[in-house]
C-alpha positions as a printed Julia matrix, in Angstrom:
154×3 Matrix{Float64}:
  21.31  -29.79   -3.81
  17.68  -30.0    -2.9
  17.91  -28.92    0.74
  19.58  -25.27   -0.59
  16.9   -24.72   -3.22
  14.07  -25.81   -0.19
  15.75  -23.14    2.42
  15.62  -20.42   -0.76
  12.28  -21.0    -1.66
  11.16  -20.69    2.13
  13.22  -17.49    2.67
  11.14  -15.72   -0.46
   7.72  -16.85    0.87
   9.01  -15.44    4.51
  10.26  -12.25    2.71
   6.91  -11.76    0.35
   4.17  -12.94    3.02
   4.06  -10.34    4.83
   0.45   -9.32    7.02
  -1.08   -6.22    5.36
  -1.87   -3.27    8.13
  -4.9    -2.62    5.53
  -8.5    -3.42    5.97
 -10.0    -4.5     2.46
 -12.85   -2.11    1.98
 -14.29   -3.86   -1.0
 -13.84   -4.13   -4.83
 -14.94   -4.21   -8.51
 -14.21   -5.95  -11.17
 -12.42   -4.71  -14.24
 -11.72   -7.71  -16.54
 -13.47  -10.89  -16.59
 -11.47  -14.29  -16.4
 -12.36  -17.37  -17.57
  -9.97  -19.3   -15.26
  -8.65  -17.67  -11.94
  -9.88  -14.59  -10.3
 -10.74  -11.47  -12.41
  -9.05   -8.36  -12.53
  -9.76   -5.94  -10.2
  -9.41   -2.87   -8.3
  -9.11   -3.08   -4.21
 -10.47   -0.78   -1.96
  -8.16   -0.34    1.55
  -8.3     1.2     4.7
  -5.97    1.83    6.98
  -4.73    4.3     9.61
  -1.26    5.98    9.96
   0.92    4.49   12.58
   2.21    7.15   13.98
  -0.3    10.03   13.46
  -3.39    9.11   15.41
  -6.65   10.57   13.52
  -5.64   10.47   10.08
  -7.33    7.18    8.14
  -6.04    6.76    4.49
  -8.02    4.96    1.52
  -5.89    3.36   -1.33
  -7.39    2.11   -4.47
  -5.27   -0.55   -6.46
  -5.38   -2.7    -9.26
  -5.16   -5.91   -8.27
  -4.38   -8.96  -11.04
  -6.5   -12.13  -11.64
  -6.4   -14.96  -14.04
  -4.87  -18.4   -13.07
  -1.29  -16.48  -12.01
  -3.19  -13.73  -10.15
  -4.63  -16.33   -7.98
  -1.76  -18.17   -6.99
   0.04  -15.09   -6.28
   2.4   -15.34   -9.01
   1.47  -12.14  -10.8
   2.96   -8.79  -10.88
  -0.17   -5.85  -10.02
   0.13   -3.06  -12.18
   1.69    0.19  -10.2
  -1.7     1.83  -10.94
  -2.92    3.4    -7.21
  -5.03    6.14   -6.23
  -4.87    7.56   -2.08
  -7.29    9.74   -0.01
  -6.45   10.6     3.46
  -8.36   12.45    5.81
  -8.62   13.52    9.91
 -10.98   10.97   11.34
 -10.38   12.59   15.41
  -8.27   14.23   17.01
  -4.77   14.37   15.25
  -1.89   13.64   17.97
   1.95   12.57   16.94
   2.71    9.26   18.9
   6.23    9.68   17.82
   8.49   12.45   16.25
   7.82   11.7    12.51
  10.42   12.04    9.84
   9.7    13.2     5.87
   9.24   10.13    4.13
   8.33    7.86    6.21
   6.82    4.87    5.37
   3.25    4.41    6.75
   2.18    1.51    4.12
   3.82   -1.29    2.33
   1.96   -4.09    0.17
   4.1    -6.91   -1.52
   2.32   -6.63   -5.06
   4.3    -9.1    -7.15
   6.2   -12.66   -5.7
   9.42  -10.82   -5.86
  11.07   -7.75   -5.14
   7.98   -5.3    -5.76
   6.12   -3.35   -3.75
   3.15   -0.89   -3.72
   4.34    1.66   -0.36
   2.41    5.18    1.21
   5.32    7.43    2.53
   4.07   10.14    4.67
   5.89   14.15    4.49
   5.02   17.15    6.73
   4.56   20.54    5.43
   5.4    22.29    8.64
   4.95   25.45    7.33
   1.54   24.9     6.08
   0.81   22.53    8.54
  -0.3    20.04    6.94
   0.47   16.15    6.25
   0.92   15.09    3.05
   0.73   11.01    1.52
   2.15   10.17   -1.02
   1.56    6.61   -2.89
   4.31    4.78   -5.38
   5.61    1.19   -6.51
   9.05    0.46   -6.82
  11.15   -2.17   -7.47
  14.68   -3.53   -6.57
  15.82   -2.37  -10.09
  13.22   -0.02  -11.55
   9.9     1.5    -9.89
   7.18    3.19  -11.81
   6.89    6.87  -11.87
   2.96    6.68  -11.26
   2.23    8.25   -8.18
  -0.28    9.96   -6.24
  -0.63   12.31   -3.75
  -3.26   13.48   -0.75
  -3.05   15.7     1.86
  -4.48   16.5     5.63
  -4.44   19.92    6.69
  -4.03   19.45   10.74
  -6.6    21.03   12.07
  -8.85   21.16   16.01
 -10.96   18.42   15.8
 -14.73   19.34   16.75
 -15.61   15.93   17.14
């Protein structure tokens, strides 16, 4: 009984330790904890895969407190995004609407903070848009950004 409950425990750390893409930019305190880490908001970078040129930055409540620090909590679905053309933009690879450029585990199980990516071809421009979901039930909070694609002048 105790080897099946080590091999499940193992497969959810695999499954929810996954390497960010995102460079932390910094951070600020929003609630102060007497034990643990305080509540914050994060401050990421990082750059689409697939659309060189375009850099993103996501704000995102991060939890503290003794539960926060061991990873146990679940970060509220509270997220703000700004994306702009940093160079050059070039397609690497025919991109589809939706998808994903981002994904951050933001509880121990089955939640997750992700950046899809759409293309208004029309309008030609790139649009970002950021959400948390879970298996069951995500959270309609949401933002959006866009990057008209335009010649870079260096």
């Amino acid at each position: 009984m105790r080897r099946p409950m080590c091999a499940v425990l193992a497969a959810i750390v695999c499954a929810t330790a996954q390497a960010s893409p995102a460079e932390e930019i910094g951070s600020v305190d929003t609630v102060f904890k007497i034990l643990g880490a305080n509540h914050k908001i994060v401050i990421e970078a990082f750059d689409d895969p697939d659309v060189s040129g375009v850099t993103c930055h996501l704000s995102r409540a991060k939890t503290g407190g003794i539960k926060g620090s061991l990873g146990l909590a679940e970060d509220p679905s509270d997220a703000s995004i700004a994306c702009r053309q940093v160079g050059p933009i070039e397609f690497r690879d025919d991109i589809e609407d939706g998808d994903e450029v981002f994904d951050k585990s933001t509880s121990i199980l089955f939640k997750s903070m992700q950046v899809v990516r759409f293309y208004d071809r029309k309008r030609k421009v790139l649009i970002y848009l950021v959400y948390s979901d879970k298996i069951i039930e995500g959270s309609p909070k949401n933002s959006i950004t866009t990057v008209p694609i335009r010649p870079w002048d260096g």
